[in-house]
N, C-alpha and C positions, 0 to 999 in steps of 0.2 A: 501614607497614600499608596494602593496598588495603583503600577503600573507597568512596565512590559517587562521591568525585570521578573518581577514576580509571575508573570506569566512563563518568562525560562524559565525559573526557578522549579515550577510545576512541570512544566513540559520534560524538563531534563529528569527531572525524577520518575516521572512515567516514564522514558525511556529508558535509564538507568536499572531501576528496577525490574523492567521487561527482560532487558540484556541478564543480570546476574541471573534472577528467576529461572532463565529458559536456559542455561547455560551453567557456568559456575558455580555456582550452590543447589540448582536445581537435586542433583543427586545423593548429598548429603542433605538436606532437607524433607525430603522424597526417603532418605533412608531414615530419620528422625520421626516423620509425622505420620507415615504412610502415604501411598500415593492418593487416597480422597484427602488426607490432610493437606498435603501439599496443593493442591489444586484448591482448594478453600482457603489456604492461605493467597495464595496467586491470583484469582479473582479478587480477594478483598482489597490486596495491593493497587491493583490496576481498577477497579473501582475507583478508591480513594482518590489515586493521583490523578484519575479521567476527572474526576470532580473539581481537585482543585484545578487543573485546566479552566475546565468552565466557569468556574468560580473567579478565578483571576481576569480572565480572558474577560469577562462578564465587566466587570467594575474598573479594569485600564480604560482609560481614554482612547476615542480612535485619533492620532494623529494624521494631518494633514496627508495625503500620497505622496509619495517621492516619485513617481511619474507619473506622466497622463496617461491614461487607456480610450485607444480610439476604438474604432469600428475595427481596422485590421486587428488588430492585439487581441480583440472579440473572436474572431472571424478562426486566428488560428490554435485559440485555446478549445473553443467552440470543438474543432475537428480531431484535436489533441484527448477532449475529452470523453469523443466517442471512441477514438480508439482504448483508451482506456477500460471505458465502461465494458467491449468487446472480451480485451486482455480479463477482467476480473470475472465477467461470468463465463469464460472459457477454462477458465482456471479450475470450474468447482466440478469436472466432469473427467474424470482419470486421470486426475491428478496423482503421480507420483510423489510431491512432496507431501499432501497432506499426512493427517493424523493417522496414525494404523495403514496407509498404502503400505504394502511390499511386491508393489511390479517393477521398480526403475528396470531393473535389468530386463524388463521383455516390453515394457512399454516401448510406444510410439511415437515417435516426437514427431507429430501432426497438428496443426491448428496453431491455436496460443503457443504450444511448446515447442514447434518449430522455429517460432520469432523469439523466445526465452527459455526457460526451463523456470523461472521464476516472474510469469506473468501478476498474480495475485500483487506482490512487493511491487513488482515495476507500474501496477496498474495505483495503486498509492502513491508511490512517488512522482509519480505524474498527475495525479487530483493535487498533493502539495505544489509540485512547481506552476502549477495553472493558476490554482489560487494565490500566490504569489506576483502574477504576472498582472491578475486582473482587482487584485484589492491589496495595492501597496501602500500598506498601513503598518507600524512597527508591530502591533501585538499580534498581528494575522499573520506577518512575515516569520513571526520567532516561533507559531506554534508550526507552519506550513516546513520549514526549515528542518524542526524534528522529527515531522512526520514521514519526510523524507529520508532522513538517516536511519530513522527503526527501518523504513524497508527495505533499503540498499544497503544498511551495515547488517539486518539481520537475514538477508535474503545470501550474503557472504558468509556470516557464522552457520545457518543452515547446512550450507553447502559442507560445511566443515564437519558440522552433527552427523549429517547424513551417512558420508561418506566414514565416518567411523562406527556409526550403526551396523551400516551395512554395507560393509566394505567386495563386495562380490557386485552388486547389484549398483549403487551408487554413481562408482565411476564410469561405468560402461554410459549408464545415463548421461552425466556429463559428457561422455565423448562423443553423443551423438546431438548437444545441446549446447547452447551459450550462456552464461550470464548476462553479459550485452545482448541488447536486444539487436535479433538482425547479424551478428556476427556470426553463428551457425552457419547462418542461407547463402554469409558474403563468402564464407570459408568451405562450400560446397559439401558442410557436413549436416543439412535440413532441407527442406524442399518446403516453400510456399505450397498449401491449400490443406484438404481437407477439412476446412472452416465445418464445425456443426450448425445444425441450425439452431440450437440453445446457444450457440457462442455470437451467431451475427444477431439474429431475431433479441434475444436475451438481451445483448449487448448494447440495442438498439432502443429496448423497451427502458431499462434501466438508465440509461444516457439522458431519454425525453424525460421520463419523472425526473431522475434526481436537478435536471436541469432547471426544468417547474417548479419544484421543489422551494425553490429560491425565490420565489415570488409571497408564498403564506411565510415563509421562515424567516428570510432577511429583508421583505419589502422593497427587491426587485429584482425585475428579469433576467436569468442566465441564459447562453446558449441560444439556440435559435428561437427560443421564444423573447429575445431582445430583439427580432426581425418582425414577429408575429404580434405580440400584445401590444 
């Protein structure tokens, strides 16, 4: 019988295999296949185990909640989740961490990157702890749980990639940014604003669907459209 073990089971392997992938074998691998092989290898991987995800996750039972979720619990995930939606699509517009950037060292740590320097992971880890809060089910809990750990344990190993990458450029970035979110602003080393208007607008647009979302998907209301439908 699948049930939530086998949901860890999947889940930890998609995360496991992310971590070694992106890190540890990644450059002997990479030195083995070439870098399109490797990448082809890498997708196939995180395919598979995204599948058995769903595939588990699919066929477990939902058990009973282990709490109730009222209108407040709504109310503050609701607001949790727009900030999120904000943090992820502030993320995708000069961003220092992504793929091929090399400005940390002249970049500006304004907008999302003034509140993190790793808004993308924190704007995940915060879609897992929400979903956690509002459908306390064991197989939702155990897949929301890892989803949370790839982005806080790997928003931690980045930081570690980076600064060995590019060690000129890297730290100066961290020194004018936090991994805790809000710990820059409180330690007088980021300033509050210059919000874009792809990061609120964006943020705002992306929050109402993916909230909607939940109505043709899971057959009912997220977010403020549990006030409106």
């Amino acid at each position: 019988m699948i049930d939530s073990t086998a949901v860890a089971a999947a889940a930890a392997a998609f995360v496991g295999s992310h971590f070694l992938l992106s890190h540890p074998l990644r450059r002997p691998l990479a030195g083995a296949l070439g870098e399109n092989g490797f990448l082809a290898l890498y997708s196939a991987v995180a395919a598979l185990t995204l599948y058995a995800i769903s595939w588990t996750y699919g066929k477990a039972p939902a058990t009973p909640p282990l709490w109730q979720v009222g209108g407040t619990l709504w109310a503050v995930v609701t607001v949790a989740m727009l900030f999120a939606s904000i943090l992820l699509v502030g993320s995708l517009v000069r961003n220092p961490a992504l793929p091929g950037a090399a400005n940390a060292a002249t970049a500006g740590a304004h907008g999302v990157f003034a509140i993190t320097r790793h808004p993308m992971m924190w704007a995940f880890a915060i879609w897992g702890a929400c979903h956690i809060l509002v459908y306390p089910v064991t197989r939702n809990i155990v897949v929301a749980v890892f989803i949370v750990i790839l982005a806080l344990v790997g928003a931690a190993l980045q930081d570690r990639k980076k600064a060995a990458l590019d060690p000129a450029g890297w730290p100066a970035w961290q020194a004018r940014t936090s991994y805790w979110p809000f710990a820059a602003i409180a330690q007088g080393r980021a300033n509050v604003g210059k919000f874009g208007a792809h990061a609120l607008g964006g943020g705002v647009i992306v929050w109402l669907a993916a909230t909607w979302a939940h109505i043709p998907m899971a057959g009912w209301p997220a977010g403020i459209w549990r006030w409106i439908v």
